[in-house]
GUDRENMAR-373958 format. One record per residue (C-alpha): residue number from 1; x, y, z negated; residue in one letter. Coordinates in nm, 3 decimals. Each point is the difference from the previous one (the first is absolute). Example, Ala and Ser with C-alpha at 12.3 -4.5 7.8 and 13.67 -1.06 7.14 Angstrom:
BEGIN
NODE, num, east, north, up, residu
NODE, 1, 1.230, -0.450, -0.780, a
NODE, 2, 0.137, 0.344, 0.066, s
//
This chain:
BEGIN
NODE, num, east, north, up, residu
NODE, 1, 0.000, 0.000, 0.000, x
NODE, 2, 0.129, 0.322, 0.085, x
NODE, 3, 0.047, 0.275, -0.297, x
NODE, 4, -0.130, 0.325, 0.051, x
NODE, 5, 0.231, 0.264, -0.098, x
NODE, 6, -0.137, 0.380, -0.100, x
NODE, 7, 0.284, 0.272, 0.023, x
NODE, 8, -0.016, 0.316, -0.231, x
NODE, 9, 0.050, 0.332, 0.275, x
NODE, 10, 0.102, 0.201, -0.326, x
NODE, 11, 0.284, -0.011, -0.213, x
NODE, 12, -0.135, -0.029, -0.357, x
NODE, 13, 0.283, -0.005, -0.207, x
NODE, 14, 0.412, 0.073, 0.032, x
NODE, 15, -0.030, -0.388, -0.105, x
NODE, 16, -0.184, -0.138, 0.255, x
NODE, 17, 0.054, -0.290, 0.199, x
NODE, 18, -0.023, -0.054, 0.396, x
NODE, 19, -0.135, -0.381, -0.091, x
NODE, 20, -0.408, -0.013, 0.138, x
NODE, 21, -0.226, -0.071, -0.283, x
NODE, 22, -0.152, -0.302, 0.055, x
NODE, 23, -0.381, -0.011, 0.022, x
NODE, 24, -0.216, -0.274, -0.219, x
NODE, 25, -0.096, -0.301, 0.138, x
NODE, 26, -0.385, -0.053, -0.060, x
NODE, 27, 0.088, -0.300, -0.243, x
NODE, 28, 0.220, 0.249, -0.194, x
NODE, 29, -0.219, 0.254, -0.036, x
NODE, 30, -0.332, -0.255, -0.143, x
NODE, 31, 0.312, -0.160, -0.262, x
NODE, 32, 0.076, 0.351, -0.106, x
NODE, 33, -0.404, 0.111, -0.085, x
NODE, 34, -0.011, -0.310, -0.174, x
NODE, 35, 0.305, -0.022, -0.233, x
NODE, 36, -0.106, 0.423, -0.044, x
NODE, 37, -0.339, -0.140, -0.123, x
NODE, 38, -0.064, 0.097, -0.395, x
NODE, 39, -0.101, -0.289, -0.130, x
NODE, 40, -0.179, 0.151, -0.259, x
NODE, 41, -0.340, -0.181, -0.107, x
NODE, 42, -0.267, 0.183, 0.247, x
NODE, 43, -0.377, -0.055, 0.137, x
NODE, 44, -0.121, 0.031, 0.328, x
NODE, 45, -0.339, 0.003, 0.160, x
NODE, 46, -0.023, -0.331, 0.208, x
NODE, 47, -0.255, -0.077, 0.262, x
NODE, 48, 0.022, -0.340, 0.179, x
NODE, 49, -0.183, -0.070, 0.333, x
NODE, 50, -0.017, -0.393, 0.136, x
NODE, 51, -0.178, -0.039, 0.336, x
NODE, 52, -0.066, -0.211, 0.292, x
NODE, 53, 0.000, 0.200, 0.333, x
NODE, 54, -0.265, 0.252, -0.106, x
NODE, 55, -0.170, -0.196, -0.314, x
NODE, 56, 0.126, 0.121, -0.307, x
NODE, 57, 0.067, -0.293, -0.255, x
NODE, 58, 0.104, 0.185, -0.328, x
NODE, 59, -0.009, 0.327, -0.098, x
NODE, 60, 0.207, 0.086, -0.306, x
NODE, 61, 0.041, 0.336, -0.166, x
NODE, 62, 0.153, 0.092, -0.312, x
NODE, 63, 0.329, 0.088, -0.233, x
NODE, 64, 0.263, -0.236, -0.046, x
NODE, 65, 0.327, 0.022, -0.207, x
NODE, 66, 0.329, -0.017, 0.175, x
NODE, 67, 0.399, -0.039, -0.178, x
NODE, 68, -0.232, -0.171, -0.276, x
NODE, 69, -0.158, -0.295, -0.019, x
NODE, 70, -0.259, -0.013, 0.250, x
NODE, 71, -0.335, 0.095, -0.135, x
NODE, 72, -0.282, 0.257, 0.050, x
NODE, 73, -0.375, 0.011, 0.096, x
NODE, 74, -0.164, -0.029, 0.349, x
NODE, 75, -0.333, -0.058, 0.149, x
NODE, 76, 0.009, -0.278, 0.263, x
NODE, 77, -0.293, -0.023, 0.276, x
NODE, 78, -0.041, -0.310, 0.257, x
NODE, 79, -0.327, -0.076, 0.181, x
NODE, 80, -0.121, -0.190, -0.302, x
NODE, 81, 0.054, 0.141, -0.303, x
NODE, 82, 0.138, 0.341, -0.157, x
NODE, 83, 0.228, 0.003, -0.293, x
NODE, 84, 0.204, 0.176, -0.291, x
NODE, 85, 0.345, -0.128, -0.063, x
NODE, 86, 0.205, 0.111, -0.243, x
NODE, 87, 0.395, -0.208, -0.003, x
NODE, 88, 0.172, -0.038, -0.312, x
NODE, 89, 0.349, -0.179, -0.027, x
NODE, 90, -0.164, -0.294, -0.132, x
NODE, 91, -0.326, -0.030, 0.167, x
NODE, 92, -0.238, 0.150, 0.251, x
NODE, 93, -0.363, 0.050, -0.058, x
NODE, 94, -0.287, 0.020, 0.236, x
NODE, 95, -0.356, 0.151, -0.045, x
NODE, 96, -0.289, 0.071, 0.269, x
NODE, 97, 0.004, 0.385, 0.031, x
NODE, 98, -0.258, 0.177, -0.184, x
NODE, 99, -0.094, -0.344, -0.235, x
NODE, 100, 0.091, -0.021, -0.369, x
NODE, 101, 0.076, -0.296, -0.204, x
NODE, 102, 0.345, -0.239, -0.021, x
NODE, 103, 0.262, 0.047, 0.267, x
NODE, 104, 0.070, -0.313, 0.190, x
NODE, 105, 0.414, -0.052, -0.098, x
NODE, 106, 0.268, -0.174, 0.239, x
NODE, 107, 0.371, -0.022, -0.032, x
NODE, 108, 0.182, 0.329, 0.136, x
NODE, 109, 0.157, -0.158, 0.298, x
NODE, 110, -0.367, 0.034, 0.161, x
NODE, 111, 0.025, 0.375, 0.077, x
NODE, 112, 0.274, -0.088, 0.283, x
NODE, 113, -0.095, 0.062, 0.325, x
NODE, 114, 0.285, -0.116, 0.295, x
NODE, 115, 0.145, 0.336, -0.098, x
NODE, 116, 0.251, 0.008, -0.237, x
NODE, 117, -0.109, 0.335, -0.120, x
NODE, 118, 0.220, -0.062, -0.339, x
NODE, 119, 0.321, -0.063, 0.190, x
NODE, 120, -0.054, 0.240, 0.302, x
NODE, 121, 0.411, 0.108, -0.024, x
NODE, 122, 0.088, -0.348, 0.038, x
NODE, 123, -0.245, -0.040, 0.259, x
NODE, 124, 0.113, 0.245, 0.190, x
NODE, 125, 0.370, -0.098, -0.026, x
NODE, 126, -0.154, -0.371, 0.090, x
NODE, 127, -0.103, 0.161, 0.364, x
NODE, 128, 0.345, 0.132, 0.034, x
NODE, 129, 0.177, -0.320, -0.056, x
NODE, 130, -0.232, -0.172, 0.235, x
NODE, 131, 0.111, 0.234, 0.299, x
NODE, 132, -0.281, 0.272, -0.057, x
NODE, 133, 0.020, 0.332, 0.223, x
NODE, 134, 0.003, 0.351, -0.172, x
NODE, 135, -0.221, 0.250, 0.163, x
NODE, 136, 0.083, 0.409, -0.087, x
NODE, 137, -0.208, 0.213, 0.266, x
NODE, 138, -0.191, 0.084, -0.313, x
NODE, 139, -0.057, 0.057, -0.345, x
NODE, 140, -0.027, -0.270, -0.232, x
NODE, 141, 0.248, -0.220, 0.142, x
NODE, 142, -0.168, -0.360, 0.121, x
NODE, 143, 0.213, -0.306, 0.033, x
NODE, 144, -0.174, -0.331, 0.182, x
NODE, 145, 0.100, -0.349, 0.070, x
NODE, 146, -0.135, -0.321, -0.011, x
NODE, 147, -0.002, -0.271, -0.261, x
NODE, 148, -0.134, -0.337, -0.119, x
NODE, 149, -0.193, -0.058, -0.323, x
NODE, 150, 0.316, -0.182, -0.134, x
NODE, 151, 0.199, 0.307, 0.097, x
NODE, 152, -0.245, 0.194, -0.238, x
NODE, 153, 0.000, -0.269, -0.274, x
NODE, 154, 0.369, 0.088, -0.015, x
NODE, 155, -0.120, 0.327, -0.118, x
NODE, 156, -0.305, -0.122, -0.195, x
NODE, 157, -0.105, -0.380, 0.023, x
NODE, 158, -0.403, 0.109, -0.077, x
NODE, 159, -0.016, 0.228, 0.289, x
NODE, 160, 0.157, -0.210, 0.256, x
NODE, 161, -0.213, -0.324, -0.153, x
NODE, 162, -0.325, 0.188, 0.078, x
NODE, 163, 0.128, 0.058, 0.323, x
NODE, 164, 0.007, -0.333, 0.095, x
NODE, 165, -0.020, -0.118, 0.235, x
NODE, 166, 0.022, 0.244, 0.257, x
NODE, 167, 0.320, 0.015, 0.285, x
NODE, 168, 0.066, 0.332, -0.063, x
NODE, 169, -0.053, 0.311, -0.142, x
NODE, 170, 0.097, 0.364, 0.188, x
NODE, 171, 0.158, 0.255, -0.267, x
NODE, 172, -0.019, 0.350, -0.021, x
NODE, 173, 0.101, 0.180, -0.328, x
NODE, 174, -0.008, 0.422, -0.025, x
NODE, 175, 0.264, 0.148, -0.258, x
NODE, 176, 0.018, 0.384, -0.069, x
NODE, 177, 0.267, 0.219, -0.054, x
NODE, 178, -0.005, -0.045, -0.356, x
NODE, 179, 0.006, -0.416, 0.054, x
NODE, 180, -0.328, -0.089, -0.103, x
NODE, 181, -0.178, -0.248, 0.223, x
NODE, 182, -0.349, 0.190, 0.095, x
NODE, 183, -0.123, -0.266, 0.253, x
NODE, 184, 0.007, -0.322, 0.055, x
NODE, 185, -0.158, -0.256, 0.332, x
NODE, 186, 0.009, -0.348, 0.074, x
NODE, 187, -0.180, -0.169, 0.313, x
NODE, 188, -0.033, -0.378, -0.076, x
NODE, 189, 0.028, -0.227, 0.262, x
NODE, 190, -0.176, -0.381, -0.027, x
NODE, 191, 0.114, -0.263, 0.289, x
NODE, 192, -0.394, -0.058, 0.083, x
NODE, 193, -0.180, 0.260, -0.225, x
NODE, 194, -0.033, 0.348, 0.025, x
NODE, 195, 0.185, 0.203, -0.199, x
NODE, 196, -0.030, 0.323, -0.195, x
NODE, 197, 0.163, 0.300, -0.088, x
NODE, 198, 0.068, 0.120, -0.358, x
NODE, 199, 0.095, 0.380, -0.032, x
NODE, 200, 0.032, 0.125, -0.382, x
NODE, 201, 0.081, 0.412, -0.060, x
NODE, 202, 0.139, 0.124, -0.326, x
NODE, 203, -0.052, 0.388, -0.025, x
NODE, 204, -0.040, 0.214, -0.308, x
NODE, 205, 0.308, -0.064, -0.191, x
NODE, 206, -0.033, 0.092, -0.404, x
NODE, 207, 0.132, -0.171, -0.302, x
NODE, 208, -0.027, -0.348, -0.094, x
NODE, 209, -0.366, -0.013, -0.182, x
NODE, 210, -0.134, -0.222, -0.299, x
NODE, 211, -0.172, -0.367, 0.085, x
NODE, 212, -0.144, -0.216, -0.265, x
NODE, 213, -0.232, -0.327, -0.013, x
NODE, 214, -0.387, 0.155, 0.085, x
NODE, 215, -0.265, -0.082, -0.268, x
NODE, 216, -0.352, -0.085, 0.152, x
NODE, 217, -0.297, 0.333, -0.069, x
//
């Protein structure tokens, strides 16, 4: 690959060099907004979209912890039922929107999608290793490739178990300048099924908030 050299026309310093500074290759730049990345405890406003050409599978909205163990509250809609969801460390619990009474409990490994959304970083650096492209025409930064579910169990075995057993999944990941991941799509492909496309947005960055165990009222 040929390197693309910039030359300065002005003479900054008396110390100045005649060597070209050497511009960033797109994998540089994504490994630099990722080791900048605080990695302070935050929240972010998540909404996660699954569909099937134009039929929309799951809807979920919400606010999820990130840096942290993964927890926070989200309403999830499908074509059959609507639901509150609020993820603790331990456990997740489910309730029909709008009903009171007990929350139905399941172990936390249950709120994974096939999106890693805990280890997005890694993810990202998972697309790189796998000979992923780095695309900078715009602002945030989007790097794509294409993986297997075992390449994402590397990552995180649930998601790339409930991806099975699809032949491949398209990756596109969106970081910002300050590192943060902000977007996120996968289109699934099935060797005789069709597939579907997951896209999940995190916008409204703020600090890390409270989640406890819900009590039925």
């Amino acid at each position: 690959m040929a390197l693309i050299l910039v030359f300065s026309g002005l003479m900054l310093s008396a110390c100045a060099t005649d060597s070209p500074t050497r511009v960033k290759t797109g994998e540089q730049v994504v490994h630099d907004r990722l080791a900048a990345a605080d990695d302070t405890p935050y929240s972010a406003a998540l909404k996660a979209v699954t569909q099937s050409g134009t039929r929309r599978l799951q809807r979920v909205v919400g606010r999820i912890n990130l840096n942290a163990p993964f927890t926070g509250r989200t309403r999830d809609e499908t074509e059959q039922y609507t639901e509150d969801v609020v993820i603790t460390r331990q456990k997740v619990y489910r309730r029909a929107t709008g009903s009171h009474g007990v929350w139905q409990e399941f172990p936390a490994s249950v709120a994974k999608g096939g999106i890693p959304v805990d280890r997005l970083p890694q993810y990202v650096d998972l697309i790189l290793d796998h000979g992923g492209s780095v695309h900078r025409e715009s602002e945030p930064v989007r790097v794509s490739g294409r993986l297997t579910p075992k390449d994402i169990e590397s990552v995180d075995k649930i998601s790339g178990r409930n991806l099975r057993p699809a032949i491949a999944i398209n990756a596109d990941v969106w970081i910002d300048k300050d590192g943060r991941i902000v977007r996120v799509r996968q289109d699934v492909h099935f060797a005789s099924e069709p597939g579907f496309q997951s896209t999940l947005t995190l916008t409204d960055f703020k600090s890390a908030v409270p989640v406890s165990a819900p009590v039925a009222k």
